[in-house]
C-alpha distance (Angstrom), angle and dihedral (degrees) to the residues before:
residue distance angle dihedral
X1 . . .
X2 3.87 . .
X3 3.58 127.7 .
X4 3.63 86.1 -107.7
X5 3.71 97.5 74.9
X6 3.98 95.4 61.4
X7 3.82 90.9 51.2
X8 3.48 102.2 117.0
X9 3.69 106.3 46.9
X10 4.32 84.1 38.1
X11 3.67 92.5 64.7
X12 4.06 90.1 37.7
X13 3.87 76.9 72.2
X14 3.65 109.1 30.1
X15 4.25 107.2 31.2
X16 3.69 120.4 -117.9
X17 3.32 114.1 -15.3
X18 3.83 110.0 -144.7
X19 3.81 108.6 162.3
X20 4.35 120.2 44.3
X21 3.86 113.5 -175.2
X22 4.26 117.2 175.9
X23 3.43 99.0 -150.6
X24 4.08 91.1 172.0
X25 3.41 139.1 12.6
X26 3.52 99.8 -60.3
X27 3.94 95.4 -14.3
X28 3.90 113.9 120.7
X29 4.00 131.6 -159.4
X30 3.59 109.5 -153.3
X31 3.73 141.5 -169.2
X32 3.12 132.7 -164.5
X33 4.20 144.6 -176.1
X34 3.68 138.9 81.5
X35 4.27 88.4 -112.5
X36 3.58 122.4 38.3
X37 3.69 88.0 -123.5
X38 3.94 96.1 53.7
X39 4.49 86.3 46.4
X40 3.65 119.7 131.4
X41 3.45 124.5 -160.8
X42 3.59 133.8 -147.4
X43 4.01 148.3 168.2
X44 3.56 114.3 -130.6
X45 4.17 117.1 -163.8
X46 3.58 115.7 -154.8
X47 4.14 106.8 -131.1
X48 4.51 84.2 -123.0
X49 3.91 93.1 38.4
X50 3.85 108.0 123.2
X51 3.45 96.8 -116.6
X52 4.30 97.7 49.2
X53 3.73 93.3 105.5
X54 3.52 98.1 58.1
X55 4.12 91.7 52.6
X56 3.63 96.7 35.7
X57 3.89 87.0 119.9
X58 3.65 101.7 47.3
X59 3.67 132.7 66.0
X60 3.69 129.6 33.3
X61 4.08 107.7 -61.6
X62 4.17 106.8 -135.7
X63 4.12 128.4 164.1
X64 4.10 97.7 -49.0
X65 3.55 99.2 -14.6
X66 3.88 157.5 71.4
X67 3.80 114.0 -138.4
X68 3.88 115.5 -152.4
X69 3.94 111.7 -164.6
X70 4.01 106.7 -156.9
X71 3.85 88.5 -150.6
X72 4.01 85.1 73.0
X73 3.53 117.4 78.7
X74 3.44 90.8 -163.3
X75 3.31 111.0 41.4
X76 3.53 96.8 89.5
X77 3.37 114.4 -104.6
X78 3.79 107.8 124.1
X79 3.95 77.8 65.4
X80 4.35 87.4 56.5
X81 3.76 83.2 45.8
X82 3.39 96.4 45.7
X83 3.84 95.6 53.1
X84 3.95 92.1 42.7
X85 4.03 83.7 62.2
X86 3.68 91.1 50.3
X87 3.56 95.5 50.3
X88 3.98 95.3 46.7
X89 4.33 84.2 55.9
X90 3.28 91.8 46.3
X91 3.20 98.3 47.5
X92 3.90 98.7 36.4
X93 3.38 91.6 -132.2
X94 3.88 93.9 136.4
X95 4.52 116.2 -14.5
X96 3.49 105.9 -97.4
X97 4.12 97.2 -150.9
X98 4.30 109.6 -128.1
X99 3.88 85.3 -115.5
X100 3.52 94.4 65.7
X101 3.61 100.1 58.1
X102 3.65 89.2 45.5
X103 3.87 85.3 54.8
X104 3.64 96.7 47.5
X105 3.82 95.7 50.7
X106 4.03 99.2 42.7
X107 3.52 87.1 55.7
X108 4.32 91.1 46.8
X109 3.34 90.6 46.1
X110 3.93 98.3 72.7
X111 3.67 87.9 48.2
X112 3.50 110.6 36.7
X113 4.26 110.6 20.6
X114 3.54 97.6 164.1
X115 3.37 88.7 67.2
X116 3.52 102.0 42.5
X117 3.10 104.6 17.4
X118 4.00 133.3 -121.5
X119 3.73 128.4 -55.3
X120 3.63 114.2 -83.6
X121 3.84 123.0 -101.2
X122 3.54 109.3 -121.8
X123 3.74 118.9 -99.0
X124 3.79 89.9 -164.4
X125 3.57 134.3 12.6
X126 4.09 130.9 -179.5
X127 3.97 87.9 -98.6
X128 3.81 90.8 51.7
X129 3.21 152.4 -91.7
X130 4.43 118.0 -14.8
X131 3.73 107.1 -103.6
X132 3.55 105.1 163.9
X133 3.68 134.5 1.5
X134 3.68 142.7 -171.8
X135 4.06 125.3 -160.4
X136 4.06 108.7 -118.9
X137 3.68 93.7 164.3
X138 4.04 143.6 -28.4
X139 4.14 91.3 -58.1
X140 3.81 96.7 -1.7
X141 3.86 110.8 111.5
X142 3.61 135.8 -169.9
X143 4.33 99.4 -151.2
X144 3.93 134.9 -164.6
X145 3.76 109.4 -168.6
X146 3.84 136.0 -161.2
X147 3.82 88.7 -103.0
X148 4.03 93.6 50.3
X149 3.36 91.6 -101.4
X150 3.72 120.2 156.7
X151 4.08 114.7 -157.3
X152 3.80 137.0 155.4
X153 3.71 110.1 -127.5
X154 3.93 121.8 -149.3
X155 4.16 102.6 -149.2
X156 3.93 87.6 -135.6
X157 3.85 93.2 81.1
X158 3.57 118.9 71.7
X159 3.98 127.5 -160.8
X160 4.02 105.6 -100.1
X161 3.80 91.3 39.0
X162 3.82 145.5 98.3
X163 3.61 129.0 -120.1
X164 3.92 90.6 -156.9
X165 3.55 116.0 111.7
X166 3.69 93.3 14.4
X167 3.71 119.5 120.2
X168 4.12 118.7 -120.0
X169 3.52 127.8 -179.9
X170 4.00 112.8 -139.6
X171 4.04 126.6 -145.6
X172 3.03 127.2 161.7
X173 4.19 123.9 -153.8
X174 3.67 137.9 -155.4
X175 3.66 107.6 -35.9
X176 4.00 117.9 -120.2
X177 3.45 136.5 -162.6
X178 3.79 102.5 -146.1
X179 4.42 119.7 -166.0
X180 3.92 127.2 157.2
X181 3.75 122.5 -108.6
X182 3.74 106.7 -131.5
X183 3.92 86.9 -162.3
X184 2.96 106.7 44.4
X185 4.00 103.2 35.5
X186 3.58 96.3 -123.9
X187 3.54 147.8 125.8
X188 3.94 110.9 -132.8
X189 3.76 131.8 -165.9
X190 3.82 111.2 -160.4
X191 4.39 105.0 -166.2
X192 3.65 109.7 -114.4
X193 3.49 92.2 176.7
X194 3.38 144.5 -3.0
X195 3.79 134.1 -148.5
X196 3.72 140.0 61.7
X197 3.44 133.3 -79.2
X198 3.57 116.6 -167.0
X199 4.07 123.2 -168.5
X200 3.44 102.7 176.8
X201 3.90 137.8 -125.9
X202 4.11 113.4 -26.1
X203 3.72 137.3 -174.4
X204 3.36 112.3 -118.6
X205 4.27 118.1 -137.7
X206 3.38 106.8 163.4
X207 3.80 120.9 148.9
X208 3.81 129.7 -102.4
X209 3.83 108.0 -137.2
X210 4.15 102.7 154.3
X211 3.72 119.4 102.3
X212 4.19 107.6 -146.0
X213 3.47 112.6 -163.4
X214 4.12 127.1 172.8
X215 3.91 97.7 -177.1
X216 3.82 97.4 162.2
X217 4.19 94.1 -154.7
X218 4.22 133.6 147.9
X219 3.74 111.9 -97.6
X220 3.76 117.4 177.2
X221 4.34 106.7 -131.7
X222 3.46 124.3 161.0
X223 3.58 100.6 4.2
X224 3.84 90.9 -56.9
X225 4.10 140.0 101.3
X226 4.25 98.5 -119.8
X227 3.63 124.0 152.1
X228 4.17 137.5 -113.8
X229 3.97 107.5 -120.9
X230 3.27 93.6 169.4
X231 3.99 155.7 19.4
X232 3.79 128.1 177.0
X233 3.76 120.1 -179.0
X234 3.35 123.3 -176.5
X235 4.01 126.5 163.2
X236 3.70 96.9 -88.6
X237 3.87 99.7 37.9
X238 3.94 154.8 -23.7
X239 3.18 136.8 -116.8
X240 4.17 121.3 -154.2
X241 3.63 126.2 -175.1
X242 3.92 124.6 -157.6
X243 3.62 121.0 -170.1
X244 3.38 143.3 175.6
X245 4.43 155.2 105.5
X246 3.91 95.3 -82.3
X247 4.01 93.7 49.3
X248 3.80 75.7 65.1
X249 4.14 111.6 109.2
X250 3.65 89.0 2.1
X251 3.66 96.6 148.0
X252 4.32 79.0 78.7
X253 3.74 89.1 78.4
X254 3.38 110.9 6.2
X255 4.27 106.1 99.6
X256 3.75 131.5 -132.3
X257 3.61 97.1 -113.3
X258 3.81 98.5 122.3
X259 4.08 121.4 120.9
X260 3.63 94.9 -95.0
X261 4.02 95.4 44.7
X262 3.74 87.8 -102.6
X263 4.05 128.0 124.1
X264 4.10 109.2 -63.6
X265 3.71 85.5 -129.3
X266 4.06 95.2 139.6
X267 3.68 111.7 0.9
X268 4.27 105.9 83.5
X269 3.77 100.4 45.1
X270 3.89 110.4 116.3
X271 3.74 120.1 -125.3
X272 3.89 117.1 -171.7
X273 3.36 125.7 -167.1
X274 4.41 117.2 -162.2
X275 3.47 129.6 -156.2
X276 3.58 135.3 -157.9
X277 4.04 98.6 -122.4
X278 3.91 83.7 51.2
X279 3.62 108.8 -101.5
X280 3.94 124.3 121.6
X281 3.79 134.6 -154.5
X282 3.70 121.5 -155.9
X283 4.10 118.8 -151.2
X284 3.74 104.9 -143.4
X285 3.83 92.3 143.9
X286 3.99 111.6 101.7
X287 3.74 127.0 -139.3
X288 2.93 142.0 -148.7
X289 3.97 111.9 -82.5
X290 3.23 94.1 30.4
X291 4.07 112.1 137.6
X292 4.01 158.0 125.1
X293 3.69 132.5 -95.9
X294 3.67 135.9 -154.9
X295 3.81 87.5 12.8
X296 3.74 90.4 158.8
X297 3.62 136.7 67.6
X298 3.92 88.3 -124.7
X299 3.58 97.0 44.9
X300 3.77 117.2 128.4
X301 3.68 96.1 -155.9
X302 3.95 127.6 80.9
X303 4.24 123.0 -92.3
X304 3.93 97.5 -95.9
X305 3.42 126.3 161.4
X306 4.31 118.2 -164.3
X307 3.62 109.6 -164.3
X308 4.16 111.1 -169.7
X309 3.60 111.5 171.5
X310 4.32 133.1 -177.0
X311 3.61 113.4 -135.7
X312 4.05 87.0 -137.5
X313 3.38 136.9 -16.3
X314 3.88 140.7 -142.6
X315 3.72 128.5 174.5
X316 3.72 128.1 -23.5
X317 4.00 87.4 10.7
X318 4.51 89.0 -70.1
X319 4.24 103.7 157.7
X320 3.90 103.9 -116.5
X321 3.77 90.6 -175.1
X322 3.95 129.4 59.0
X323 3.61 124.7 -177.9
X324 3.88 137.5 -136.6
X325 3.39 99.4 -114.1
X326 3.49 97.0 -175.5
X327 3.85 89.1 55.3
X328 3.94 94.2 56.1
X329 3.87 114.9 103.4
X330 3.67 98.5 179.1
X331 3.32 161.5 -15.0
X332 3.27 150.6 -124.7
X333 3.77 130.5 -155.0
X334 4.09 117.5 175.6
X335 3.48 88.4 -17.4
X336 3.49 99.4 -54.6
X337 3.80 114.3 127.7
X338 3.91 122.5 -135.7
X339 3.50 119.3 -168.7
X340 4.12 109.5 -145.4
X341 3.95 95.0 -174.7
């Protein structure tokens, strides 16, 4: 059966159909309208196209067919559109670029999650490493980080990418005043006010100030060859991480000479920031998240070593000093140099 044969009762439903595309194996674009600016479009599924079980529950079912009207978010066809791009790559009928896909399902998964599945929790985020997390919404997470932090993720950004030029919708709801019960070892949020102010849809241009690097060289640390994975500098601090097989069971040589009497896993390796008028800063000052891994013989996890350092410090652990990142040409971590232009 073509599309052809359900004509009549098709444009019962959607108007006059004046332009048929078969953009699959019995998968149909379709526009519709007398004027351009009056057209409707559609996706229409034949009931023995290869890809009819996997929509079976979307679209409206007529005689033979599923009919997928683009002006409905929800009535599935990003998930028709989806499968049409899958089929042209894997059939090579035309290259269907990686981005695409990646497109096409992050803007599905808002709407339809049980297909796609749910926005990702973030492995990292610019506060550190994900901790713990809590499920608000599809793409809305509550986040602990390895620095303390405590954010609320929207699933639309992705580690690696820029919120600038991206389009965000801002509410605001019910206003709390939120303090920490020393008796009873809670955190409390007292309403202030409740409601819901709504601004409306805003362009985001914000700037991007954070040097990412994955340079995956030796470093000796503790006595042992291990390797940087990682460095993330950013005006108020940086963030190094050293792994590697002989950081495992390092707590068997490494002493307890740290501040608080405790192994000097991560406090005495030298980090070296360079600038291009000459001057250097050095981050001695440790944050918060800052830590070792597979310290012990026994240990289950890998030998990992996450160095996050202040560049100074005043009271209650505030950053009194920021630096120009774009200025920095290098740095240097346990006397390994890193060039950063």
């Amino acid at each position: 059966m073509k599309l052809e044969d359900y004509l009549p009762d098709l444009e019962e439903e959607t108007g006059p159909i004046k332009n048929v595309k078969e953009w699959a194996p019995g998968v149909y674009y379709i526009e519709t309208g007398q004027e351009e600016v009056f057209a409707k479009e559609f996706f229409a599924v034949l009931d023995g196209a290869p890809m009819a079980a996997k929509v079976q529950n979307y679209g409206k079912k007529m005689d033979g067919l599923r009919l997928f009207a683009l002006d409905d978010a929800a009535s599935g066809w990003r998930i028709v559109q989806y499968e049409i791009s899958k089929y042209r790559a894997n059939h090579k009928r035309k290259p269907v670029p990686e981005e695409i896909f990646h497109d096409l399902s992050l803007h599905a998964i808002e709407v339809h999650p049980e297909y796609f599945g749910t926005f990702p929790v973030p492995y990292h985020t610019p506060d550190g490493y994900t901790l713990r997390h809590r499920t608000l919404a599809n793409g809305i997470y509550w986040l602990e980080t390895s620095t303390y932090k405590e954010l609320l993720h929207s699933g639309t950004f992705f580690p690696g990418e820029s919120y600038n030029g991206q389009r965000m919708q801002l509410k605001i709801y019910d206003l709390c005043k939120i303090w920490y019960d020393t008796e009873r070892q809670e955190k409390i949020l007292d309403p202030v006010c409740n409601g819901t102010w709504d601004f409306g849809e805003i362009t985001i241009d914000l700037p991007y100030t954070t040097i990412h690097l994955e340079p995956n060289i030796p470093v000796t640390t503790l006595d042992v060859e291990a390797t940087i994975t990682e460095i993330m500098i950013s005006p108020i601090s940086v963030l190094v991480r050293i792994e590697g097989d002989a950081l495992k069971g390092h707590h068997a040589w490494v002493p307890k000479n740290a501040r608080d009497g405790y192994y000097g896993c991560v406090e005495y390796q030298e980090i070296i920031l360079y600038s291009e008028d000459g001057s250097t800063v050095t981050a001695e000052y440790t944050r918060g998240g800052t830590g070792c891994w597979g310290g012990e013989a026994d240990s289950d996890e890998e030998g990992m070593l996450l160095l996050q350092r202040f560049y100074a410090l005043k009271t209650n652990y505030i950053p009194r000093k920021l630096v120009d990142v774009d200025s920095l040409t290098a740095i240097s971590v346990c006397g390994v140099m890193i060039p950063l232009k």
